[in-house]
N, C-alpha and C positions, 0 to 999 in steps of 0.2 A: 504494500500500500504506500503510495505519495506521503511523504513527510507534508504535513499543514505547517505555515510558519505563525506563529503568536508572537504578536508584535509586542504586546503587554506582557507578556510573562518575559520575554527575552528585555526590557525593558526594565522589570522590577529588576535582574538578574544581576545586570550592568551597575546600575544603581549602587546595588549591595556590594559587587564586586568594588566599587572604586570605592565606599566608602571605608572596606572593609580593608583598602589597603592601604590608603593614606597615611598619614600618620600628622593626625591632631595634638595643637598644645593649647590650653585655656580654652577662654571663651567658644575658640571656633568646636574643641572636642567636646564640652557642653552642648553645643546647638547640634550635633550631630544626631537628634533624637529623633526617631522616623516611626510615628505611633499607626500600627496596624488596626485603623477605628473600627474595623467588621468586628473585631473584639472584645470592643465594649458594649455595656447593656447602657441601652435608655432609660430612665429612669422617670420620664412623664411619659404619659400617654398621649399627649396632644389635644386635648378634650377637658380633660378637668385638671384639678387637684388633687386627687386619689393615689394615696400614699404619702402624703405629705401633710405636716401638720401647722398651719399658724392662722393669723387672724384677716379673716376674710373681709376685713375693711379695707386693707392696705396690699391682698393679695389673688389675681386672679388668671385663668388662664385665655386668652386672645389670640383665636387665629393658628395655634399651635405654639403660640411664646408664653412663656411665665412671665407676668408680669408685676411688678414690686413699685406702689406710687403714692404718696400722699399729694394732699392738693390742698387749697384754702378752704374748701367745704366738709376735707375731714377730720376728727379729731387729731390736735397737737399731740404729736408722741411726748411720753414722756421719758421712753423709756428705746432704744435701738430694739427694734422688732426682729424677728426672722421665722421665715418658714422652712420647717425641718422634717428633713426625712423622717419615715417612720420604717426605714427599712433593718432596725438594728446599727450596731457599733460597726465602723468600719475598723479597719487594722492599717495593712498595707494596700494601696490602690493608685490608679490612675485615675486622672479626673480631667474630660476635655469638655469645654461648654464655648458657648459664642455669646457677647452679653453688651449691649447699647446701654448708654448711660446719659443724662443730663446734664449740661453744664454745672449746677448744681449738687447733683448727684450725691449721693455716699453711701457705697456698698461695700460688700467682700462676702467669700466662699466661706465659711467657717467648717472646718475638719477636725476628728480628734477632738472635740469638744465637750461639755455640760450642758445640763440645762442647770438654769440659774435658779435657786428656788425664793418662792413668794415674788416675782417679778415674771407677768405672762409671756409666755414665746421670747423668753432669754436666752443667747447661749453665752459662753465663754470658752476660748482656749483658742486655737493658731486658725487664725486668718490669712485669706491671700487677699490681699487689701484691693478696694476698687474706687475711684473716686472720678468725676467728672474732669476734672480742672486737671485729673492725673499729676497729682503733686504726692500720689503713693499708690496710684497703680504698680501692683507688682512684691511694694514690699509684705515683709511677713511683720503680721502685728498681733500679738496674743493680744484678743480681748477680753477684756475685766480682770488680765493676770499681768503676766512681765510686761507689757504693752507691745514698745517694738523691738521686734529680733533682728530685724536684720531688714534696712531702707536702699531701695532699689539700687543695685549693681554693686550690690555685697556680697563675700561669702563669710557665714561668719560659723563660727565655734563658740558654743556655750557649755562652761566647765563642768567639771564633773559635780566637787562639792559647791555648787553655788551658793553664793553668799550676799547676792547681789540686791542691788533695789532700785527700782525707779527714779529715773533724774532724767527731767527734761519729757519725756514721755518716753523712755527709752531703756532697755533694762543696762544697768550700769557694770556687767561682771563679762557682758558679750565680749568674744575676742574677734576684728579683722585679722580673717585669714587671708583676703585677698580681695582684687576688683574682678568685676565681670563686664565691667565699662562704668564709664562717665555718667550719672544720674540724666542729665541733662539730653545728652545723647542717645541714651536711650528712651526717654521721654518719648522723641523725634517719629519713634517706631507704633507707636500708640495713637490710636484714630481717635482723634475728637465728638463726639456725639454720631459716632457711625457704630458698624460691629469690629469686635476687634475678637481674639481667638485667646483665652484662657486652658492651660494645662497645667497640671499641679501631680507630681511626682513625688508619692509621698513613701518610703521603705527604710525600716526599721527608725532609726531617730533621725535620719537624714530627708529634708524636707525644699525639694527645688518648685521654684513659680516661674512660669513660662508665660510670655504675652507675645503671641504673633508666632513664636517660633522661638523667641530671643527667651535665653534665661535671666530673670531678673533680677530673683536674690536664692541663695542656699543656705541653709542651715543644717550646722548638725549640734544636733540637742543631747552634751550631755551632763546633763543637769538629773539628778539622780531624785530629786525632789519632786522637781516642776515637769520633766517629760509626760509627754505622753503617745503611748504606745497605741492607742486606739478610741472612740469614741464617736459621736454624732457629725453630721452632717448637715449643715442647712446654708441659708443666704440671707445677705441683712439689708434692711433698709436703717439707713442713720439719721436719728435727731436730726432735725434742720428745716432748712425753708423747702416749699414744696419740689419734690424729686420724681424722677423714673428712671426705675431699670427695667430692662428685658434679659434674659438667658432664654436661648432656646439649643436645640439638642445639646441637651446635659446629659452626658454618659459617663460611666464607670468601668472601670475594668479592676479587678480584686488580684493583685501579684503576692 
């Protein structure tokens, strides 16, 4: 029988071939990341809310997007809201989502998290930070705990016994391990009130945030106190003047 030629599979082959023989140093062997997304599960249905739990004042779904918005006719948050999986604790995972934001904006992924108790649809623990104005898209920011870990085009190391605390909004014991580029420069990479592509690389205490393709901060966490190894999943709308987000195909893959 005639050999058929696949132009797509001879394709992926080449790809893998030359990346596999390169030879990356920094930032560029970081961005080397080529996520197989048939792999991941979706995690909406495109229809409702189902499986997912927060307050349906501030949270619905449109057209097949999640949408996340206050406006001047709803009640003032008092309190940063989120709507949260109810699929169980994550561990180790991948996480790709697509998400528009407002000039205004103030969002983030929360992973490895709590809920907050006596405060509705709270969470707390590592964020991948999302803001309009993208003045911390990208960084990692423990909410309601160390704050921030690690502000965009950092890698950073958090020690073992930590001893640390809060200065500035910022945990004070974090070490610079290294850049991943210019804050500002990579700003540059970041779509203003369009879609822009989030992935989030989360294994064992090592925690990388991805925008566009570009990694934008890493951490590795070890902090023998404060880690965390596993927990919730949800998305936040933040205190402030009236906002929208959107995410739409929000998938998971479990590594």
């Amino acid at each position: 029988m005639k050999n058929s030629f696949k132009p797509f599979g001879t394709l992926v082959f080449l790809l893998y071939f030359i990346i596999s023989s390169c030879s990356f140093s920094g930032q560029e062997k970081e961005q080397a990341v080529v996520a197989v997304k048939e792999d991941f599960t979706d995690l909406f249905d495109g229809k409702t809310l189902n499986g997912w739990e927060g307050d349906a004042t501030y949270w619905r779904m449109e057209d097949g997007i999640v949408v996340g918005e206050t406006t001047l006719s709803t009640p003032v948050l008092k309190n940063n809201t989120f709507l949260t999986w109810n699929g169980g604790e994550l561990g180790d995972f991948e996480l790709i989502t697509e998400y528009r934001i407002t000039a205004q904006g103030n969002s983030g992924i929360n992973y490895r998290s709590e809920v907050v108790e006596n405060v509705p649809f709270a969470l707390k623990g590592y964020q991948a930070d999302i803001d309009g104005n993208n003045n911390y898209t990208g960084q990692n920011y423990e909410e309601r705990k160390r704050t921030t870990l690690a502000y965009r085009g950092e890698k950073v190391s958090i020690p073992t016994s930590s001893k640390g605390k809060v200065e500035n909004n910022a945990w004070s014991s974090r070490t610079i391990e290294g850049s991943l580029g210019n804050s500002d420069s990579l700003k540059t990479t970041i779509k203003a009130e369009d879609w822009n592509e989030c992935h989030l690389i989360v294994k064992g205490n090592r925690l990388q945030h991805y925008v566009n393709g570009i990694l934008m901060a890493d951490v590795t966490d070890n902090d023998s106190v404060n880690v965390k190894l596993s927990g919730l999943l949800g998305m936040q709308i933040h205190v402030g003047p009236p906002m929208k987000v959107e995410y739409r195909n929000f998938r998971i893959k479990r590594i």
